[in-house]
TORLUM-496102 format. One record per residue (C-alpha): residue number from 0; residue in one letter; x, y, z. Coordinates in Angstrom, 2 decimals, m for minus. Layout:
+------+------+---------+---------+---------+
! resi ! resn !      xx !      yy !      zz !
+------+------+---------+---------+---------+
!  NUM !    a !       X !       Y !       Z !
...
+------+------+---------+---------+---------+
end
This chain:
+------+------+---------+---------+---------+
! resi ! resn !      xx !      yy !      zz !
+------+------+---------+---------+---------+
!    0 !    x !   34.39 !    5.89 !   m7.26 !
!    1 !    x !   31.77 !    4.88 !   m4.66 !
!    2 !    x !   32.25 !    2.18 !   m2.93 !
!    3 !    x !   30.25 !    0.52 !    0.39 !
!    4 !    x !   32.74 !   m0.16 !    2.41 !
!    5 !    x !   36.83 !    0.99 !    2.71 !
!    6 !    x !   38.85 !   m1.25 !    4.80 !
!    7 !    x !   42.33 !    1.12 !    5.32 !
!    8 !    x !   44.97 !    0.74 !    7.58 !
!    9 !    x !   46.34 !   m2.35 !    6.17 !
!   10 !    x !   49.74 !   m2.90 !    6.94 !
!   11 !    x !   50.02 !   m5.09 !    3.41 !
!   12 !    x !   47.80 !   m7.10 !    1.78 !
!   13 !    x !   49.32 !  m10.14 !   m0.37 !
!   14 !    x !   47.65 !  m11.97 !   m3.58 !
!   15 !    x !   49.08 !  m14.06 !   m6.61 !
!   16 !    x !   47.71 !  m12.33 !   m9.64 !
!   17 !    x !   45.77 !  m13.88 !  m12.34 !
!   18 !    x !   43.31 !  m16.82 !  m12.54 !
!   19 !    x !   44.81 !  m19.78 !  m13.76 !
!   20 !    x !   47.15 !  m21.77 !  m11.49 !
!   21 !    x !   50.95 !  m21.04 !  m10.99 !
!   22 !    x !   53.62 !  m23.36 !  m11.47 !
!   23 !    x !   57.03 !  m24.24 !  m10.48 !
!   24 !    x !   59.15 !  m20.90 !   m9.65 !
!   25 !    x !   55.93 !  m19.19 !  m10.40 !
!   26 !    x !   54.32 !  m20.35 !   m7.05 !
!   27 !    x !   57.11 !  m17.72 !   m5.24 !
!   28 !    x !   55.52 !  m14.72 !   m7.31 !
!   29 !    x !   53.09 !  m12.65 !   m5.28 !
!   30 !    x !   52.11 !   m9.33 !   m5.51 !
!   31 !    x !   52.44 !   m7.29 !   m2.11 !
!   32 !    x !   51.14 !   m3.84 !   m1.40 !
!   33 !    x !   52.81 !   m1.89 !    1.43 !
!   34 !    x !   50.21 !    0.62 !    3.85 !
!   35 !    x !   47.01 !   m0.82 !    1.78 !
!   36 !    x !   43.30 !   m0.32 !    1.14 !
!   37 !    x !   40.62 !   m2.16 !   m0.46 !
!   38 !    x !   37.24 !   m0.38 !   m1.39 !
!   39 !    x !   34.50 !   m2.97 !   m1.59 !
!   40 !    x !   31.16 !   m2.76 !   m3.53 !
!   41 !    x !   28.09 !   m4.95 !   m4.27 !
!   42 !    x !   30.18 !   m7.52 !   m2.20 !
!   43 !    x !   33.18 !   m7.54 !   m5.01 !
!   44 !    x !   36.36 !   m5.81 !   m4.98 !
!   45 !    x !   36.13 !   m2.75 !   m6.28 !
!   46 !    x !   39.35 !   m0.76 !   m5.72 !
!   47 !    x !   42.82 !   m2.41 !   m4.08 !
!   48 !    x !   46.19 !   m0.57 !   m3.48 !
!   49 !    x !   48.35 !    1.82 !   m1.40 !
!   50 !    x !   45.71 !    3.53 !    1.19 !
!   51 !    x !   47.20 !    7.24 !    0.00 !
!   52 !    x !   46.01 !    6.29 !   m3.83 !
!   53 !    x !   42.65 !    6.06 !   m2.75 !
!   54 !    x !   40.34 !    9.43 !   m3.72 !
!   55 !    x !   36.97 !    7.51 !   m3.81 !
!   56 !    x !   33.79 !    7.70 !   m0.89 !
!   57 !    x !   32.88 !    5.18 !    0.68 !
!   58 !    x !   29.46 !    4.87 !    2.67 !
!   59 !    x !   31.36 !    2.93 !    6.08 !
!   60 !    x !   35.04 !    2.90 !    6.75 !
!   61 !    x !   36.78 !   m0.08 !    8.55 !
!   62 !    x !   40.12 !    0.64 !   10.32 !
!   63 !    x !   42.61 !   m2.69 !    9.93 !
!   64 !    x !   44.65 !   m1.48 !   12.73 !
!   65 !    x !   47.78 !   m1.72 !   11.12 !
!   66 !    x !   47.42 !   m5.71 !   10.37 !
!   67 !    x !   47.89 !   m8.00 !    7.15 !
!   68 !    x !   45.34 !   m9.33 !    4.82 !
!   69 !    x !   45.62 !  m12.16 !    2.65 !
!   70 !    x !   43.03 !  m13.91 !    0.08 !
!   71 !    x !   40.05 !  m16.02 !    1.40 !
!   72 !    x !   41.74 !  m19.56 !    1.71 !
!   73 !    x !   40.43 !  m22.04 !   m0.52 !
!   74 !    x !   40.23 !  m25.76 !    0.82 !
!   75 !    x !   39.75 !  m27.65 !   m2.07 !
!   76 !    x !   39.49 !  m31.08 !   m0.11 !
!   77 !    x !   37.41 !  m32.13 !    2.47 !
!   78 !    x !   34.71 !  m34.78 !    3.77 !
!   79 !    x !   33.00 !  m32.18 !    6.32 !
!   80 !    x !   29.65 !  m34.41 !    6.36 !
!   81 !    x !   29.59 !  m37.18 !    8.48 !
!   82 !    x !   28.36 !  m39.22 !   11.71 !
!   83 !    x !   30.28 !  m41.35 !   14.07 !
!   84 !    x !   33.22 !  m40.89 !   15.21 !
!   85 !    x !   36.71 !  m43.09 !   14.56 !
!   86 !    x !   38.21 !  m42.81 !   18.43 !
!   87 !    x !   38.42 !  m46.37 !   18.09 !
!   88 !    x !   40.49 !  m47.05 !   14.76 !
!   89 !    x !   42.71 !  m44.09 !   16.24 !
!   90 !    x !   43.52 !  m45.84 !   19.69 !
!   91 !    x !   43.97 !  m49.14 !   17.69 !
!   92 !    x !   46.35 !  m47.16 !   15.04 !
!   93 !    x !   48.32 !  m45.95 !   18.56 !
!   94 !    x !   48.84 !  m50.11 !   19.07 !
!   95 !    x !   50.02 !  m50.42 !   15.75 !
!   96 !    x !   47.26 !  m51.77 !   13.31 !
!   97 !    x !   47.64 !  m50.54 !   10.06 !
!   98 !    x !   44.62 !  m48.76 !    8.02 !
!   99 !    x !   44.50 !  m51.44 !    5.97 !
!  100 !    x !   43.78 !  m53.93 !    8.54 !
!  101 !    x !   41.55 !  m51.65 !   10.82 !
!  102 !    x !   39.49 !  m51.54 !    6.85 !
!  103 !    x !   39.67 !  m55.59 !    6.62 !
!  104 !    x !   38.03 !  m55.43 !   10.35 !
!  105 !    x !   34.89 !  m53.60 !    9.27 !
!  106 !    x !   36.50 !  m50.47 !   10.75 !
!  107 !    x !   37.59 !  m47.40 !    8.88 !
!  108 !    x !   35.84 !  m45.85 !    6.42 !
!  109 !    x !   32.74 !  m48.70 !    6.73 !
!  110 !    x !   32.56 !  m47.81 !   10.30 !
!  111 !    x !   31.62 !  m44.27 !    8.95 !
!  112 !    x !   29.61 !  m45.04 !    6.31 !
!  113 !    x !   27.37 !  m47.01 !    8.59 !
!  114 !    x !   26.96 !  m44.49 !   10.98 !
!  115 !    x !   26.68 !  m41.76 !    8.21 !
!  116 !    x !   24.07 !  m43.95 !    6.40 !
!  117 !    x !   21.76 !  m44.12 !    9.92 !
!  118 !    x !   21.68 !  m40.35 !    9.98 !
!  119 !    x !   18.85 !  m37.78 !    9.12 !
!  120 !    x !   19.66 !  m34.96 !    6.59 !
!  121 !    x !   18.95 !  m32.41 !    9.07 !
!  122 !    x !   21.66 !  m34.50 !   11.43 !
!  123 !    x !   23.94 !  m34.41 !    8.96 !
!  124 !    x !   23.67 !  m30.48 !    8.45 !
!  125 !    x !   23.64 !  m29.79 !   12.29 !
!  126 !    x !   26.94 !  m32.17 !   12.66 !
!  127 !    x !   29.06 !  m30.27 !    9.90 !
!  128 !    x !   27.94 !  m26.89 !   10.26 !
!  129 !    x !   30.46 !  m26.55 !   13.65 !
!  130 !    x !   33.20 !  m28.32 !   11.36 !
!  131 !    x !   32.69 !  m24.94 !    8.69 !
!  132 !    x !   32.69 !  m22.74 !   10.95 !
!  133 !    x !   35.82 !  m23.96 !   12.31 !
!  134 !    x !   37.42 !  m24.04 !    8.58 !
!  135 !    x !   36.04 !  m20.70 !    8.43 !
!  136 !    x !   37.44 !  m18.90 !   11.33 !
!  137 !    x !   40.64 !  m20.53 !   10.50 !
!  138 !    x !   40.46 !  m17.91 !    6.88 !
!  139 !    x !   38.75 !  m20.31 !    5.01 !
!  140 !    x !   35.97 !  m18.69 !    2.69 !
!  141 !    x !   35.67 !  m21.28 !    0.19 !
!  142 !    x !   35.70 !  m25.39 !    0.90 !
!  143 !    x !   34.92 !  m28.02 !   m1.03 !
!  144 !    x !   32.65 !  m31.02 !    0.62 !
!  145 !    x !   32.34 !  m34.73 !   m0.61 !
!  146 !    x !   29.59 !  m36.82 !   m0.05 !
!  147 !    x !   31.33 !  m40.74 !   m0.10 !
!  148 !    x !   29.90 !  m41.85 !    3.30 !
!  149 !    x !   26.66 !  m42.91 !    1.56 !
!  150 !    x !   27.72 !  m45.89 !   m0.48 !
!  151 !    x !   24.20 !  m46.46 !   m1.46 !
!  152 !    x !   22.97 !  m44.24 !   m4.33 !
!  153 !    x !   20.42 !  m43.04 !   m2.30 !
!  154 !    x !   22.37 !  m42.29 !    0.58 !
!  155 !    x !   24.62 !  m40.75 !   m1.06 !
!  156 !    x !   22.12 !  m38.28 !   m2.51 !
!  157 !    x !   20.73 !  m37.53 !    1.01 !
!  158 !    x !   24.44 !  m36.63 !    1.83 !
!  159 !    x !   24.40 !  m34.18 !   m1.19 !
!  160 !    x !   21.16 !  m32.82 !   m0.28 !
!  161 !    x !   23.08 !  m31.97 !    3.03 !
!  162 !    x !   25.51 !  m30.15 !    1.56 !
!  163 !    x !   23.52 !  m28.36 !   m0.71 !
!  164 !    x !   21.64 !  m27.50 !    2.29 !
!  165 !    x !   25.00 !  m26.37 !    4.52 !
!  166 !    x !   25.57 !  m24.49 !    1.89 !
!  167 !    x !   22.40 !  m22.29 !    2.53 !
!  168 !    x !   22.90 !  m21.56 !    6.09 !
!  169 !    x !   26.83 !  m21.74 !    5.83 !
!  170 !    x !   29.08 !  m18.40 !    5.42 !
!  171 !    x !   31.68 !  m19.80 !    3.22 !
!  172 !    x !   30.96 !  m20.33 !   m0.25 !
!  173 !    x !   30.69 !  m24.57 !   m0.65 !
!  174 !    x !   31.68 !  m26.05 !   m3.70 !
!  175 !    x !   29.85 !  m29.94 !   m3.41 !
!  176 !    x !   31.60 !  m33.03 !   m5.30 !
!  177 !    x !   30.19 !  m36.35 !   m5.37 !
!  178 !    x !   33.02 !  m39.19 !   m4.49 !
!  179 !    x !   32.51 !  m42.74 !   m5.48 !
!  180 !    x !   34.66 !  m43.89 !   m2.31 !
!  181 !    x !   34.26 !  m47.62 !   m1.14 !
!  182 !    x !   33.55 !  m50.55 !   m3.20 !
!  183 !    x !   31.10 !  m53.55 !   m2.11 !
!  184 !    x !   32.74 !  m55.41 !    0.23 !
!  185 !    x !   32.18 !  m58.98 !   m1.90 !
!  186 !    x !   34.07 !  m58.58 !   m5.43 !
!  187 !    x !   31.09 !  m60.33 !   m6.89 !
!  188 !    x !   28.89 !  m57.32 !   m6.39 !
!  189 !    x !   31.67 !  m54.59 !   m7.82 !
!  190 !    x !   30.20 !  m54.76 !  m11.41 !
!  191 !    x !   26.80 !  m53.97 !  m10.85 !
!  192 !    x !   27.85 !  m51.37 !   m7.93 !
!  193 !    x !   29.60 !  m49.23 !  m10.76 !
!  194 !    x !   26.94 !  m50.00 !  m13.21 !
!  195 !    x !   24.45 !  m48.10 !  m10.50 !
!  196 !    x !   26.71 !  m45.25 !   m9.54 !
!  197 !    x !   27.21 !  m44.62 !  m13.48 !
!  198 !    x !   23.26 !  m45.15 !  m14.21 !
!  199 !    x !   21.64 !  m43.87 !  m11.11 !
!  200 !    x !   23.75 !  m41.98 !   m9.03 !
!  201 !    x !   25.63 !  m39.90 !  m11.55 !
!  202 !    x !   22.90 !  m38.60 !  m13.50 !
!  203 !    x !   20.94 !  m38.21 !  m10.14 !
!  204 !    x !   23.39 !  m35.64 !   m8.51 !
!  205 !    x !   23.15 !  m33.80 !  m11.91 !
!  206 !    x !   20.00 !  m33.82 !  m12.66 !
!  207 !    x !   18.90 !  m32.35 !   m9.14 !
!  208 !    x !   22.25 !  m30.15 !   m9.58 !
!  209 !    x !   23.98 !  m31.86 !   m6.31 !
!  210 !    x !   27.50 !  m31.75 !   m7.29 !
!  211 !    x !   29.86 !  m30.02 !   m9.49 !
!  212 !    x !   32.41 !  m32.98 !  m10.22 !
!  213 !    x !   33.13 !  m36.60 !   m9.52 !
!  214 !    x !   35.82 !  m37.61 !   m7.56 !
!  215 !    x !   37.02 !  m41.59 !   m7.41 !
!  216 !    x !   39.00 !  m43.54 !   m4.76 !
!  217 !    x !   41.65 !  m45.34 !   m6.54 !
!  218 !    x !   43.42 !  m47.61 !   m4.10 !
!  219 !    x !   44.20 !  m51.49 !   m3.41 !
!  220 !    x !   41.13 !  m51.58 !   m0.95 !
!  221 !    x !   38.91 !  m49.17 !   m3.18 !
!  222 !    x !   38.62 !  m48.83 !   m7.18 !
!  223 !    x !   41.06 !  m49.73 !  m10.08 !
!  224 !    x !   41.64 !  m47.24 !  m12.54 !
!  225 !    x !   40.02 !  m49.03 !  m14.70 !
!  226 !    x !   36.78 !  m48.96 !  m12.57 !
!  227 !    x !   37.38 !  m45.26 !  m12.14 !
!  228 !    x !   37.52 !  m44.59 !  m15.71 !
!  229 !    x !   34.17 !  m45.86 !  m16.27 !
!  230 !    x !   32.61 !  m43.45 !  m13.71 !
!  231 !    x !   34.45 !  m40.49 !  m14.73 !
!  232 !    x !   33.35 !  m40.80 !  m18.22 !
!  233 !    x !   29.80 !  m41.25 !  m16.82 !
!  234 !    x !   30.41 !  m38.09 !  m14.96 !
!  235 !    x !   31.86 !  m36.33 !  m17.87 !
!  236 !    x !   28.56 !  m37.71 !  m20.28 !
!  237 !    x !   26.30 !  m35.70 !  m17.44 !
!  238 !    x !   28.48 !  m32.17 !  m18.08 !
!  239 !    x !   30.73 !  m33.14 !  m14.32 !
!  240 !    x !   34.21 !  m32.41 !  m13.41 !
!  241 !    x !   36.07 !  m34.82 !  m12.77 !
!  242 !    x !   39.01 !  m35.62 !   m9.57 !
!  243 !    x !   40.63 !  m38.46 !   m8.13 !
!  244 !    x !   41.61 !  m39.61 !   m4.94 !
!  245 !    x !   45.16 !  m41.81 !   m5.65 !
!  246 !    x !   48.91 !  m42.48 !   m4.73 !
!  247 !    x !   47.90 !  m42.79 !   m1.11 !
!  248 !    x !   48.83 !  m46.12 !   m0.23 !
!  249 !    x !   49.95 !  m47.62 !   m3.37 !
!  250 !    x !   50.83 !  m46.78 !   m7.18 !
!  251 !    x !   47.65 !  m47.84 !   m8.35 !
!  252 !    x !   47.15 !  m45.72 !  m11.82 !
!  253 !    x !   45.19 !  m43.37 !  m10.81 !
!  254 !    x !   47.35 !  m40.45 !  m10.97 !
!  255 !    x !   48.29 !  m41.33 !  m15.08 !
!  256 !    x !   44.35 !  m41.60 !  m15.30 !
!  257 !    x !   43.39 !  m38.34 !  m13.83 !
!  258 !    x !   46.86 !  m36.35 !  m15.93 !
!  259 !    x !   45.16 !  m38.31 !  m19.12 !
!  260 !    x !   41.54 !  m36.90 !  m18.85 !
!  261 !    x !   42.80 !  m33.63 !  m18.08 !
!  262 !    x !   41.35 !  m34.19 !  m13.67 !
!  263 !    x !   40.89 !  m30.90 !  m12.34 !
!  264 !    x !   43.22 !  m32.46 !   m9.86 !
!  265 !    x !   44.85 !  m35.69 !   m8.12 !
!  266 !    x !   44.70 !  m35.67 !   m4.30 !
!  267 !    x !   46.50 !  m37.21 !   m1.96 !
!  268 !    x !   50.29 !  m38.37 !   m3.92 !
!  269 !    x !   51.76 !  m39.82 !   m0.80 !
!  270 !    x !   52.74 !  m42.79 !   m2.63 !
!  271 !    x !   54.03 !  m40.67 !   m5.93 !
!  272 !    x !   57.03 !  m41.47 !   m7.48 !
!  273 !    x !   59.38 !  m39.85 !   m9.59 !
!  274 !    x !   58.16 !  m40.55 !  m13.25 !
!  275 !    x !   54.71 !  m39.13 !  m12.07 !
!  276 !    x !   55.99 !  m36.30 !  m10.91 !
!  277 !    x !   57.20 !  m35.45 !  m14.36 !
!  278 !    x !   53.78 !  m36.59 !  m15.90 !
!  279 !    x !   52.05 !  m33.85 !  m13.46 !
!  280 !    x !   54.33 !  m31.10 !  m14.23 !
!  281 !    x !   53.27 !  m32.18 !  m18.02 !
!  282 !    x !   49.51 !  m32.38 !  m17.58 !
!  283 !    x !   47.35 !  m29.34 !  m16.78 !
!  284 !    x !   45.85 !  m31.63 !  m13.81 !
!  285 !    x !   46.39 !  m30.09 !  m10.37 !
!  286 !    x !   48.60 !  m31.49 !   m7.80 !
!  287 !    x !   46.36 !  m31.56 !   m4.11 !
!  288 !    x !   48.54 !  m32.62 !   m1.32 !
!  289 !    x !   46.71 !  m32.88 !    2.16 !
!  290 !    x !   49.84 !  m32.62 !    4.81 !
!  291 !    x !   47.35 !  m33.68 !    7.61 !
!  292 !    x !   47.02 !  m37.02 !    6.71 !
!  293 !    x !   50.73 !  m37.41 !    6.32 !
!  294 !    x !   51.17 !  m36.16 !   10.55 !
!  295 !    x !   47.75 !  m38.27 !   11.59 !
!  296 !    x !   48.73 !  m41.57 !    9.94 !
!  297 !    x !   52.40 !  m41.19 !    9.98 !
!  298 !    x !   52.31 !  m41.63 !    5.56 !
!  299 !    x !   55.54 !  m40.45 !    4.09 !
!  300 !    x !   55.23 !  m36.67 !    3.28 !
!  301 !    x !   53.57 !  m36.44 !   m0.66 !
!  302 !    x !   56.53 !  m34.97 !   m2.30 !
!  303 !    x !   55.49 !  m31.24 !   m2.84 !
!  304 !    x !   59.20 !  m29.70 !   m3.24 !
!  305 !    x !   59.42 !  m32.06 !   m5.87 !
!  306 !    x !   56.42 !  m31.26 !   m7.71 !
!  307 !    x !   56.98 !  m27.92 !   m7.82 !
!  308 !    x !   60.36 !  m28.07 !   m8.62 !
!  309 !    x !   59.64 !  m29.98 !  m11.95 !
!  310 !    x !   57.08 !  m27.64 !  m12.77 !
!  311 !    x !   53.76 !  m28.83 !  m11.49 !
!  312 !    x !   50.61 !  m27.01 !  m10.04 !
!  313 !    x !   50.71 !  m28.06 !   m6.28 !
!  314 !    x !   47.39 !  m27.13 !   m4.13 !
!  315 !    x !   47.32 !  m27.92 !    0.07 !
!  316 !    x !   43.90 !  m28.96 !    1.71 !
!  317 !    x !   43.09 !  m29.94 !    4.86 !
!  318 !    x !   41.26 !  m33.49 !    3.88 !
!  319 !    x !   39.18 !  m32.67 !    7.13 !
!  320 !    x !   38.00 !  m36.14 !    7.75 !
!  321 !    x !   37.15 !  m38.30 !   11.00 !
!  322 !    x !   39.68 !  m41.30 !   10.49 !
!  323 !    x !   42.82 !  m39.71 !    8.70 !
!  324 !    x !   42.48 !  m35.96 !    8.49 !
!  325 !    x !   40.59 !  m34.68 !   11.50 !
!  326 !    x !   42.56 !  m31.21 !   10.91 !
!  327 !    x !   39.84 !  m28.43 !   11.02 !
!  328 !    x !   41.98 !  m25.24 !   10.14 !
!  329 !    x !   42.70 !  m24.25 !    6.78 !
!  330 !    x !   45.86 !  m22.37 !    8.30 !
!  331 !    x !   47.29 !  m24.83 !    9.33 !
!  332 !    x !   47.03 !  m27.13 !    6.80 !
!  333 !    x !   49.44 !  m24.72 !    4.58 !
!  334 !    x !   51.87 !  m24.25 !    8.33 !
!  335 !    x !   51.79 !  m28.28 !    7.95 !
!  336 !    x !   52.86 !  m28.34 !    4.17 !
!  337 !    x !   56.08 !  m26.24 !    4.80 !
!  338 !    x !   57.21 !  m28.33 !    7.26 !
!  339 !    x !   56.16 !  m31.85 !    6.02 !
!  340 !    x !   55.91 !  m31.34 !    2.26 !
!  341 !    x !   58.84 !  m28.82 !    1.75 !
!  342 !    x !   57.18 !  m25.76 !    0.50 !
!  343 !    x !   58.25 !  m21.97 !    1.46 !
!  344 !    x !   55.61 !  m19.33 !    2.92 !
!  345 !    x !   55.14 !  m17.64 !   m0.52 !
!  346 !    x !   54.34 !  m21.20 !   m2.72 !
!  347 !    x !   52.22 !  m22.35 !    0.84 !
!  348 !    x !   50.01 !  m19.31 !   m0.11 !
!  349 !    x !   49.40 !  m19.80 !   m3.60 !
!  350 !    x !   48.65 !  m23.42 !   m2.77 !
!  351 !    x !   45.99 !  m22.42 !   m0.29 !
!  352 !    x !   44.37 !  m20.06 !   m2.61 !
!  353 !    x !   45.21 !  m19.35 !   m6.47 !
!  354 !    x !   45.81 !  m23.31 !   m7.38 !
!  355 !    x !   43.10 !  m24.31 !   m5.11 !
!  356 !    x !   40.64 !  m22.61 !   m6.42 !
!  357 !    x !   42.08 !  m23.89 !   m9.94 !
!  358 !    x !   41.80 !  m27.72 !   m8.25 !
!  359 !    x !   38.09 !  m26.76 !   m7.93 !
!  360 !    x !   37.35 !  m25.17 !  m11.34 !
!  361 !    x !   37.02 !  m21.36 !   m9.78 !
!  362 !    x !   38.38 !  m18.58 !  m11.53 !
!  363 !    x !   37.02 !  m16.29 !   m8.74 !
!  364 !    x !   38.30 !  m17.23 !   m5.42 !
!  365 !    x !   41.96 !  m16.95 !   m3.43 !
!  366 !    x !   42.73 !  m13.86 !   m4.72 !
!  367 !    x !   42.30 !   m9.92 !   m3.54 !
!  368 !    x !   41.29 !   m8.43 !   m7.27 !
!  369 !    x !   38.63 !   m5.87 !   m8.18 !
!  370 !    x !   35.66 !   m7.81 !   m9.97 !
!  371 !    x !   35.94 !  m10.43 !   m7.80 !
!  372 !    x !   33.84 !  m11.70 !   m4.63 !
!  373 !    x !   35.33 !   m9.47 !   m1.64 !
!  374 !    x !   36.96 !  m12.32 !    0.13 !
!  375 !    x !   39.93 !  m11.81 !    2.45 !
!  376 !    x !   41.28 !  m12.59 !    6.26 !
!  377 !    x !   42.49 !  m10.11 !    8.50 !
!  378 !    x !   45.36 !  m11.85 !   10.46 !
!  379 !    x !   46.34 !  m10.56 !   14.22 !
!  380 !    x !   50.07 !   m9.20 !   12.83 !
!  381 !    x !   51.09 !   m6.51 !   10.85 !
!  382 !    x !   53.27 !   m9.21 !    8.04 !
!  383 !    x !   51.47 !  m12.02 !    6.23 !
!  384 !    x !   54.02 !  m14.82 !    6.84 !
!  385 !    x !   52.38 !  m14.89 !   10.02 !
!  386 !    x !   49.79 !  m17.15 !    8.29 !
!  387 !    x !   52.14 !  m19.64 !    8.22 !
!  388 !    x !   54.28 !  m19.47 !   10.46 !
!  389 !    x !   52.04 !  m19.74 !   13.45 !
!  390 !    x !   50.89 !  m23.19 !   15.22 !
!  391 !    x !   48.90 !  m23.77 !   17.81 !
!  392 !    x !   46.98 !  m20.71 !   18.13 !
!  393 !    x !   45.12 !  m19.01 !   15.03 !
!  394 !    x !   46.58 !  m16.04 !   13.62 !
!  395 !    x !   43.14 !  m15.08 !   11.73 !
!  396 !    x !   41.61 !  m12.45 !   13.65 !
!  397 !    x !   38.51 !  m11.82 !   11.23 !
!  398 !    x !   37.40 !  m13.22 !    8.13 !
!  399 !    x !   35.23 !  m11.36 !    5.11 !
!  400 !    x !   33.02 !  m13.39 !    2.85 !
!  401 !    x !   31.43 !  m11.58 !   m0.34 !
!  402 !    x !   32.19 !   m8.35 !    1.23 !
!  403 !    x !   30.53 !   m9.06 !    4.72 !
!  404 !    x !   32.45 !   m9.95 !    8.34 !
!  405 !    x !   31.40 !  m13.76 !    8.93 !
!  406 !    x !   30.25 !  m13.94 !   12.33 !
+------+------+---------+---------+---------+
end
């Protein structure tokens, strides 16, 4: 075998084997190789194992220097495009006003979506490329990036042309989703809102190929699950995915609607009680639990242990956002969801890769496999857990993308 590049001297590399998403007890198995290589090739994978089983050439070798690897990190949840800022609604949260009332007062998400709405395209791209970078230096080499800032259709297309155009100049492979996030603000107007999104801005994004899925805010202040039902079929009638935002606040329905229609995923589950649990570990939907928002609004923890102790999928992201989630490390997100959500280092992992890239669809990210894109982080210690363990300081010392050092 020829391969392009050998990276050797790997203390260990660790991976969770096989594509689709692991599951209860399952989320502890992972596959670790002792004094590792990997031989890349055309930007894949082309050989992995113990260094002294390698008898291929390679054109360049890289030295590891005795550290771990681990997969590329998947973040499978985050709202990376915006403008504004939400100092503000966080000093105001620090004197006690709830998000709900900081919404009522025209703060909150509206505040963004005002600001985010005033914004150029090319502002847009030049204020979330720094955000990436930081995902990506934290090990992230694949994120996911909503629109939902826009509210009109046409705004929210200009966000998706954004992405679509981060994604060009970005390292990290972007995965773009189109959320339907905040409702008119006069109930009269609701009806003909959804009738738009489902007419226009649906078959817009797909037309111009803009997203990949749909993702709807189910919540007292945002969209019933009846209302979200409507657009996800819409999305579904136009070949999208489909997600939901729910159990944040409230048991609203979303969570039995996304486990019916077979979501990629539900995000969020804050508010998630026990019966839902169950339905999860039932439904081949995805469990997304985003630990940051649980330490920046003070939410009770979404019950992860729980989850995955009944049997369900359970995927961490960092919800990188300006008013609940500004958490812009990938790392840390899975260091956050041991100690808030009750998971152990080995089920953090699989969360952060194998069933995130399952909450997004991808059969070809989070794991260290030949055939697939060459996609790993070199961490600063010689034993994974390091990963997440650490806090505070980033225990990523390079990241790979496709075969290629991000810079």
């Amino acid at each position: 075998m020829r391969a392009d590049v050998l990276v050797r001297g790997i203390s260990q590399f660790v991976t969770a084997e096989g594509a689709e998403p692991k599951r209860g007890a399952a989320m502890r198995e992972l596959k670790v190789v002792q004094r590792a290589a990997v031989a890349i090739a055309g930007g894949q994978f082309a050989w992995v194992g113990p260094e002294r089983d390698w008898n291929g050439e390679a054109a360049s070798i890289v030295d590891a220097g005795g550290c771990a690897i681990v997969p590329g990190l998947v973040d499978p949840h985050t709202h990376a495009v915006w403008a504004g800022d939400r100092l503000a609604d966080f000093e105001a949260r620090l004197s006690g006003v709830t998000y709900e009332e900081i919404l009522a007062a025209g703060g909150g998400i509206r505040s963004t979506i005002r600001a985010t709405a005033a914004a150029t395209e090319e502002q847009l791209v030049a204020l979330a490329r720094p955000r990436i970078a930081a995902l990506v230096r934290s090990g992230a080499t694949t994120i996911e990036v909503k629109s939902g800032y826009g509210y009109a259709v046409e705004a929210e297309l200009r966000i998706l042309r954004a992405i679509h155009a981060l994604a060009a100049q970005a390292p990290a492979w972007i995965v773009p989703t189109l959320l339907i996030h905040m409702p008119p603000a006069e109930a009269a107007e609701r009806e003909e809102y959804v009738a738009a999104v489902c007419e226009e801005m649906i078959p817009a994004a797909a037309r111009e190929k803009l997203a990949q899925a749909v993702d709807v805010f189910v919540e007292k202040e945002a969209w019933s699950a009846t209302e979200a039902e409507q657009m996800l079929n819409a999305a579904r009638a136009q070949g999208l995915r489909t997600k939901l935002h729910t159990e944040q606040f409230h048991r609203m329905g979303g969570l039995e609607l996304g486990a019916r229609m077979g979501a990629m995923s539900v995000d969020h589950l804050e508010a998630c009680g026990a019966e839902q649990v169950a339905m999860l570990a039932a439904s081949a939907t995805v469990a997304t639990i985003l630990p940051g928002v649980t330490l920046h609004l003070g939410l009770p923890a979404a019950p992860g242990r729980k989850l995955i102790d009944a049997g369900a999928a359970v995927a961490v992201g960092t919800d990188l956002n300006p008013g609940s989630s500004p958490l812009f490390s990938a790392q840390m997100a899975l260091a956050l969801a041991v100690r808030l959500n009750g998971l152990t280092a080995q089920e953090a992992l699989v969360a952060g890769t194998t069933n995130a890239a399952a909450a997004l669809g991808l059969r070809d990210a989070g794991r260290i496999e030949p055939g697939l894109p060459a996609d790993f982080a070199v961490l600063h210690g010689a034993d994974w857990r390091e990963l997440i363990y650490t806090m505070g300081a980033n225990p990523v010392r390079e990241v790979w993308i496709g075969g290629q050092k991000a810079e």
